[in-house]
C-alpha positions as CSV (number, residue, x, y, z in Angstrom):
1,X,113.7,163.0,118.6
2,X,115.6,162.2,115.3
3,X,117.1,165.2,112.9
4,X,117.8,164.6,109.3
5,X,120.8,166.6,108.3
6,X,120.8,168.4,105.2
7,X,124.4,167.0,104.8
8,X,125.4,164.2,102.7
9,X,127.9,162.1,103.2
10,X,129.8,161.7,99.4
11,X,132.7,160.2,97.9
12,X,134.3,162.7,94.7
13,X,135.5,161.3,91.9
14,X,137.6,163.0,88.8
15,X,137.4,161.5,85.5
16,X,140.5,163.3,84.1
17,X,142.3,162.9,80.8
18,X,145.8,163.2,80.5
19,X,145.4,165.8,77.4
20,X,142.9,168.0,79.4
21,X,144.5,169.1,82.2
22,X,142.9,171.8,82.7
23,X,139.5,170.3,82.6
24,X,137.4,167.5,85.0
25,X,134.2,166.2,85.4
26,X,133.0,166.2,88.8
27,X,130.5,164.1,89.9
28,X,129.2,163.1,93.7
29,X,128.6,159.2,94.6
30,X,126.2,159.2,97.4
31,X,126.8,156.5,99.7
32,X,124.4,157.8,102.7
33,X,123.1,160.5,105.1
34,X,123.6,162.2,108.6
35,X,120.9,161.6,110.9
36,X,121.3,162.5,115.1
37,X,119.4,161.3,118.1
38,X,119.2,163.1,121.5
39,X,119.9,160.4,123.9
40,X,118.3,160.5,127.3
41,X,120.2,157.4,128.3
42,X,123.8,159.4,127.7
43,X,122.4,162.7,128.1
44,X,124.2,164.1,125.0
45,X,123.5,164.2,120.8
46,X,124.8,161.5,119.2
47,X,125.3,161.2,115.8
48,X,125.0,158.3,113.1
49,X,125.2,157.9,109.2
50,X,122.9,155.8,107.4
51,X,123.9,153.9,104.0
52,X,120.2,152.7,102.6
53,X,120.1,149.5,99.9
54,X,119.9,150.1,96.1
55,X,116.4,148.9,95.9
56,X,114.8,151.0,99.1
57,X,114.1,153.9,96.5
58,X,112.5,151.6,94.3
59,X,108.6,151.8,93.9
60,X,108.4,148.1,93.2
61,X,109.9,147.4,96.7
62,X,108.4,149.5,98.9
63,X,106.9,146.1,100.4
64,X,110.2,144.9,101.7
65,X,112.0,145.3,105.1
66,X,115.6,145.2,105.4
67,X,118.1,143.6,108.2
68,X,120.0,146.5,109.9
69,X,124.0,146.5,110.3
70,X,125.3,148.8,113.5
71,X,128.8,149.7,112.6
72,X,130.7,150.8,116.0
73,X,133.3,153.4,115.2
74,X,131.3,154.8,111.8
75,X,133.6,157.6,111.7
76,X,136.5,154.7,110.8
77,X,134.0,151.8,109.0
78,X,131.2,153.4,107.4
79,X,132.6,153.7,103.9
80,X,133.9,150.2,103.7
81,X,131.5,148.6,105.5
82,X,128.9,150.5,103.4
83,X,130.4,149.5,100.4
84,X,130.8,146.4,100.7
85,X,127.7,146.1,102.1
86,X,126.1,147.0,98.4
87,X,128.4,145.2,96.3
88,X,127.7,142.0,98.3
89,X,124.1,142.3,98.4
90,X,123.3,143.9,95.5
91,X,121.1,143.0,92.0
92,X,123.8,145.7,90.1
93,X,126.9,143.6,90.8
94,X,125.0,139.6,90.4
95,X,127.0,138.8,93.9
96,X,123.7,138.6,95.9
97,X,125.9,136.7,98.7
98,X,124.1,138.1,101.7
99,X,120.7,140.3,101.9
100,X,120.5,143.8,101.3
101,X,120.5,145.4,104.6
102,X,120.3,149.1,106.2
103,X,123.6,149.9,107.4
104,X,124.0,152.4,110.4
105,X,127.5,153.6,111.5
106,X,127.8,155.3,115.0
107,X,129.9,158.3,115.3
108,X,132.1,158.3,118.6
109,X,131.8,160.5,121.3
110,X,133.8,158.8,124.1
111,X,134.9,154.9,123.1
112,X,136.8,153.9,125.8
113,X,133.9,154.9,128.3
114,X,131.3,153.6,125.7
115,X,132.6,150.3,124.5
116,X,134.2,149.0,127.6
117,X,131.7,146.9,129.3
118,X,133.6,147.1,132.8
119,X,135.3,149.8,134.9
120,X,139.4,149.7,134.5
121,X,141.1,150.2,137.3
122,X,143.8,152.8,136.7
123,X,146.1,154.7,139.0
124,X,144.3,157.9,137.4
125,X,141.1,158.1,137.5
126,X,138.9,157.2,134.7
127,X,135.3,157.1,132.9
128,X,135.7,153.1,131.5
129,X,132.7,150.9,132.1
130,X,129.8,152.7,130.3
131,X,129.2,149.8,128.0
132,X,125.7,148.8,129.5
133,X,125.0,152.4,128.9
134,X,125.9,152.6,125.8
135,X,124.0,149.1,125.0
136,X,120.5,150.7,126.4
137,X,121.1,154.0,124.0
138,X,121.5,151.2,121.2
139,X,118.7,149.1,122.0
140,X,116.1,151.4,124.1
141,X,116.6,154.5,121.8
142,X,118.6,153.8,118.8
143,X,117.0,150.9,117.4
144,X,113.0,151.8,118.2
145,X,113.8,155.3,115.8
146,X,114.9,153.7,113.3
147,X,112.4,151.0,113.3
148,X,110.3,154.2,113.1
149,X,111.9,155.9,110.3
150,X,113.0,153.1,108.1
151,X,111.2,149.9,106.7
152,X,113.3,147.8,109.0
153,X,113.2,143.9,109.8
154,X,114.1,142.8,113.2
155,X,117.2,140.9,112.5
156,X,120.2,143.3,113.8
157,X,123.7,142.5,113.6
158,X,126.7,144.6,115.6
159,X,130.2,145.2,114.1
160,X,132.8,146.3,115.9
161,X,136.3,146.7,116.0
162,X,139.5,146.7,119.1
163,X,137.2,147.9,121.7
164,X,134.4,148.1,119.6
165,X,134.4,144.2,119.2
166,X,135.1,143.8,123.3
167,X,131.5,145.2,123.6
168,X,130.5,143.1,120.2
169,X,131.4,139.8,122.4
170,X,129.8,141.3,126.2
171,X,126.9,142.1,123.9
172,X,126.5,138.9,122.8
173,X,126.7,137.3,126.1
174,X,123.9,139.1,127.9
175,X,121.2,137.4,128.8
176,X,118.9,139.7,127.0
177,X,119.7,141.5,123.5
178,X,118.2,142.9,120.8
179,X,121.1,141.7,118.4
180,X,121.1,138.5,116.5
181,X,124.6,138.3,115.0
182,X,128.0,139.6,116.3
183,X,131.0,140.5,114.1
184,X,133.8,140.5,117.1
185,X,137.0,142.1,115.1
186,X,140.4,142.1,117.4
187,X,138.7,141.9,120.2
188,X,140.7,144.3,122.9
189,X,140.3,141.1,126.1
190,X,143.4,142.5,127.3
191,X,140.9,144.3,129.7
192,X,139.4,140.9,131.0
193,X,141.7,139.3,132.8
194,X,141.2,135.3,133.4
195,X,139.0,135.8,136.1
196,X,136.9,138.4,134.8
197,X,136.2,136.1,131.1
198,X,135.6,133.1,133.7
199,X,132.7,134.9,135.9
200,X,131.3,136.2,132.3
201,X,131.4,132.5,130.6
202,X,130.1,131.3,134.0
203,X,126.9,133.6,134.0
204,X,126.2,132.7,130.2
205,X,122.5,131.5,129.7
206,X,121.8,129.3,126.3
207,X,120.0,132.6,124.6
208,X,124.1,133.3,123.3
209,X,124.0,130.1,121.1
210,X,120.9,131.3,119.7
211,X,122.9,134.3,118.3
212,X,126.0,133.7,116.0
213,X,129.0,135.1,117.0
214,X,132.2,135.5,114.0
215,X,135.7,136.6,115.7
216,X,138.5,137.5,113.9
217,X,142.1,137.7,114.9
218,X,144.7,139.8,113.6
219,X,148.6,138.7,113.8
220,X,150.4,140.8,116.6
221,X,154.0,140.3,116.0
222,X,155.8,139.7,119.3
223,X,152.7,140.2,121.1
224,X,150.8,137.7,119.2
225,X,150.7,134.7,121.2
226,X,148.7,136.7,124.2
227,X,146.3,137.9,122.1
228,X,145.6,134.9,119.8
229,X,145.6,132.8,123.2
230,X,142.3,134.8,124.7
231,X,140.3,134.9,121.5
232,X,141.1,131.1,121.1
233,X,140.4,130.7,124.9
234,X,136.9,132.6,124.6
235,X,136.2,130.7,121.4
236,X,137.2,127.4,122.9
237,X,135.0,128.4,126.4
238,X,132.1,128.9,124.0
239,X,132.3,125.7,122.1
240,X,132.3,124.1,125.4
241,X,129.3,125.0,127.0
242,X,126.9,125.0,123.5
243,X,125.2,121.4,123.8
244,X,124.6,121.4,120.4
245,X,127.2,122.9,117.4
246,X,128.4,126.4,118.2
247,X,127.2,128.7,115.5
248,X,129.8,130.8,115.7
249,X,133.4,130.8,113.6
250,X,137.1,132.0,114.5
251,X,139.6,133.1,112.6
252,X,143.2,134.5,112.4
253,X,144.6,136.0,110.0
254,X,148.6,135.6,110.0
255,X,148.8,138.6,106.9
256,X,147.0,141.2,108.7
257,X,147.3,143.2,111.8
258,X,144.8,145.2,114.1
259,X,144.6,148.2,112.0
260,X,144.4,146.2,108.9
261,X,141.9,143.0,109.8
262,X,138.7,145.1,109.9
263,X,138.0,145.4,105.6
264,X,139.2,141.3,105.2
265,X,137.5,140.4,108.5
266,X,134.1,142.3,107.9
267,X,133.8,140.5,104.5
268,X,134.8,137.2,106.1
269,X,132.4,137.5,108.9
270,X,128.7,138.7,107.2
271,X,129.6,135.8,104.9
272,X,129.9,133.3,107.4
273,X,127.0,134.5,109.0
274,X,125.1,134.4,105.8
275,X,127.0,130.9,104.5
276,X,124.4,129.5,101.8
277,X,122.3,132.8,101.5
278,X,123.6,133.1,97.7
279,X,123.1,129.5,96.7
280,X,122.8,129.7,93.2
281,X,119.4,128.4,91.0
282,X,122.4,125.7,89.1
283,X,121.6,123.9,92.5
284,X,118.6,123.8,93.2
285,X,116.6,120.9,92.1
286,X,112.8,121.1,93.7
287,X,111.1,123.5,95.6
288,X,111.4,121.1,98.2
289,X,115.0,121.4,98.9
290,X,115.2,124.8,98.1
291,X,112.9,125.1,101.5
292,X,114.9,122.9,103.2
293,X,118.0,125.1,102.4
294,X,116.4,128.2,103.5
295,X,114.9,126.5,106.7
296,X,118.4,125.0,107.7
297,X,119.7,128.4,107.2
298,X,117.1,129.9,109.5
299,X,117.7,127.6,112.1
300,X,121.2,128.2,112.4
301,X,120.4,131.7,112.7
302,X,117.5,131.6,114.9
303,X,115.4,133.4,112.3
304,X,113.1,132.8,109.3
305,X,114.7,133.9,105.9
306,X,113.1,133.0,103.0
307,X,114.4,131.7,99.7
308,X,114.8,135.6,98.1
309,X,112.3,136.8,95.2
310,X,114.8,137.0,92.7
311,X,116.2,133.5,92.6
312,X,112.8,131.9,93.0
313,X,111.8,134.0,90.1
314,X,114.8,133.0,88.3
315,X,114.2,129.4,89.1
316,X,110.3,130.2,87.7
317,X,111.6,131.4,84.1
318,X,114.5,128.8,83.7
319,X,110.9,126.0,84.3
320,X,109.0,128.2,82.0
321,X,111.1,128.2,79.0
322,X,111.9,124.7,78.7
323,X,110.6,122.3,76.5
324,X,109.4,120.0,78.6
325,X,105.4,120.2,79.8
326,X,106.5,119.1,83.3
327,X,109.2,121.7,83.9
328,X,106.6,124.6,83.0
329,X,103.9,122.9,85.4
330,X,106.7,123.0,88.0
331,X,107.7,126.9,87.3
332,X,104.0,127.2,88.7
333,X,105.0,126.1,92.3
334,X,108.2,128.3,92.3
335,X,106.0,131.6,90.9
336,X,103.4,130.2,93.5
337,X,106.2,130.3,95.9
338,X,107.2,134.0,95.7
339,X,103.5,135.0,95.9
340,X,103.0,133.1,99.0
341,X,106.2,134.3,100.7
342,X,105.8,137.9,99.4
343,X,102.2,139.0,98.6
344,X,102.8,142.3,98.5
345,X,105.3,142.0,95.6
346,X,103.6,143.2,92.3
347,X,106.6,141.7,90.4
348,X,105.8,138.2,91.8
349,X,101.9,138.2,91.1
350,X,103.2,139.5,87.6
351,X,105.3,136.3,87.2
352,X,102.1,133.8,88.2
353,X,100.2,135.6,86.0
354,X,102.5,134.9,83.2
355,X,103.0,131.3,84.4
356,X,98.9,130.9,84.6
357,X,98.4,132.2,80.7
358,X,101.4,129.9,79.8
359,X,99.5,127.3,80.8
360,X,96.7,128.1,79.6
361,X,94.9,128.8,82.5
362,X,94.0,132.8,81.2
363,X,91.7,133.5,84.2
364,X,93.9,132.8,87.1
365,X,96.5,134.7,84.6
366,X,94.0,137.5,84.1
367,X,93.6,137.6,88.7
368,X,97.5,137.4,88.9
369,X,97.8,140.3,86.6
370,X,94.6,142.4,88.1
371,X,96.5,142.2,91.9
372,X,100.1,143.0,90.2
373,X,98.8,146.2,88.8
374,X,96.8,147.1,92.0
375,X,100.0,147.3,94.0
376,X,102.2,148.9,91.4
377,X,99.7,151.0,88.8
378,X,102.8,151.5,86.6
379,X,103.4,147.7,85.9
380,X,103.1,148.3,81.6
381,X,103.3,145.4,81.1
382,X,100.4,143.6,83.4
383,X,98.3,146.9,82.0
384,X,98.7,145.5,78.5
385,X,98.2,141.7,79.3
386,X,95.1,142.3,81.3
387,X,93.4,144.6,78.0
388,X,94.8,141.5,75.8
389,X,93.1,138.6,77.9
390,X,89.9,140.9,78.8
391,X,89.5,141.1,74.8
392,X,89.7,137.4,74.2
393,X,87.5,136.5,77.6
């Protein structure tokens, strides 16, 4: 059973002038919400923050779905993560790098017995090794509520951080997961020793290079050569044993160490796994390569994305407004495009319709217009063009 606290969680900010002192204006940014989750698996509430896109709220989008982030240690990542999250994503800011997604930051409990993967032999006795646990509470319980709650898309991706990204990278070499991406930050293999990261890159099955895997690596002073040797060594092992190219990506990062890698590396990491998401309409030519972008994308990431509304629709009006008689015919097949790939989108059947009557072809404009005000009644403007073609039909 999920609860929906009443809580918020909110950032404060003062706008204060240096000549009114004794005055501010207070305002809240909301950046998400507390939710909890009894877990069977754990036996014990476990609680989780949830940061929704800017366009979930909006009536015009209540057809899409939305990738979901799982941020290990929220208590530490969820504002960055969150944030960055939007600004990448987001129509506000023009970046539109990677998709909006729905970003869910766990709150710890107990991380050494959730994210290590293996017991730890210690002379005092210890509760290491829940990791499998804690992967069923994530997949088995987790994951199916929020499919539930939220307009999700099954495409998940798992962040983590130290230990965090330990169970990130055992995660990622299961056999079976319902993850698709891994962000591995610092991994902590100090707890694997050689033979324990042989028998796991022994048991791996080719599922893992159906996933993509980013790893970063933060610069640990005297210490740095051990650490730097096992992520290369697990990289390396990976690389390997993929027939084909690895989709994965390493990196270290000589200015940064474990406590400050996580912000550079996040950003780093959902952009590799996103590389060529944001391709901007300057390069695209056809509709045919802007397919074949989208389907080498998809393959790399064992998933179908589609080339996004908004840049097919940009594509559509940059072909409308030109001179030229064959650039408008071709803004038909990008409009066409978006209402094949997203028929529930009333702003899509809107642009067709607009594409249609430019062409003069008024009564697939008038249909276009018709189905974009059935599935958003307070589309003004296909309201007005269907009462101004109806008059002249």
């Amino acid at each position: 059973m999920i609860r929906i606290s009443k809580n918020v969680i909110v950032v404060l900010f003062f706008l204060l002038g240096l000549s009114q002192a004794k005055s501010q204006d207070l305002g809240q940014i909301v950046i998400g919400t507390k939710h909890s989750i009894t877990s069977n698996i754990l036996s014990e509430e476990r609680e989780y923050w949830i940061s929704l896109p800017d366009s979930y709220n909006d009536p015009q989008s209540s057809y899409k779905r939305y990738p979901v982030l799982v941020v290990l240690d929220g208590n530490l990542h969820f504002r960055t993560v969150a944030t960055m999250t939007n600004y990448m994503s987001s129509d506000v800011y023009g970046s539109r790098d990677i998709p909006e997604m729905i970003v869910v930051a766990i709150q710890n409990v107990d991380r050494r017995r959730d994210f290590t993967p293996d017991k730890i032999i210690t002379v005092r006795e210890n509760n290491t090794g829940g990791g499998d646990r804690f992967m069923g509470f994530l997949e088995d319980e987790l994951l199916p509520e929020l499919d539930k709650k939220f307009r999700t898309a099954p495409y998940r991706i798992l962040y983590g951080h130290s230990l965090g990204g330990l169970l990130a990278s055992h995660a990622y070499m299961r056999k079976e997961t319902l993850f698709n991406s891994f962000i591995a930050v610092d991994p902590s293999f100090g707890t694997w020793d050689s033979e324990t990261m042989d028998k796991k890159l022994d048991s791996l099955t080719d599922r893992s290079f159906e996933r993509f895997i980013y790893i970063a690596t933060a610069n640990w002073g005297k210490r740095n050569i051990r650490n730097r040797d096992r992520h290369v060594r697990f990289y390396e092992a990976l690389n390997s044993k993929c027939e084909g190219k690895l989709p994965a990506k390493l990196e270290y990062f000589e200015d940064e160490d474990h406590s400050s890698v996580p912000v550079v590396a996040f950003h780093n990491g959902i952009s590799a796994i996103f590389e060529g998401y944001g391709i901007s309409y300057r390069d695209v030519e056809s509709t045919e390569q802007l397919i074949q972008h989208f389907q080498e994308l998809s393959k790399r990431l064992s998933w179908n994305f589609l080339p996004p509304e908004y840049l097919v629709n940009q594509l559509g009006y940059r072909m409308i407004q030109s001179a030229s008689d064959g650039d408008r015919s071709k803004a038909l097949e990008y409009f066409t495009m978006n209402v094949e790939n997203y028929p529930e989108s009333s702003n899509a059947h809107d642009s067709l319709g607009e594409a249609h009557e430019t062409l003069g072809n008024t009564e697939k404009a008038l249909e276009h217009y018709i189905k974009s005000l059935e599935l958003d009644p307070g589309n003004e403007h296909a309201e007005m063009k269907i009462k101004e073609l109806e008059r002249v039909n």
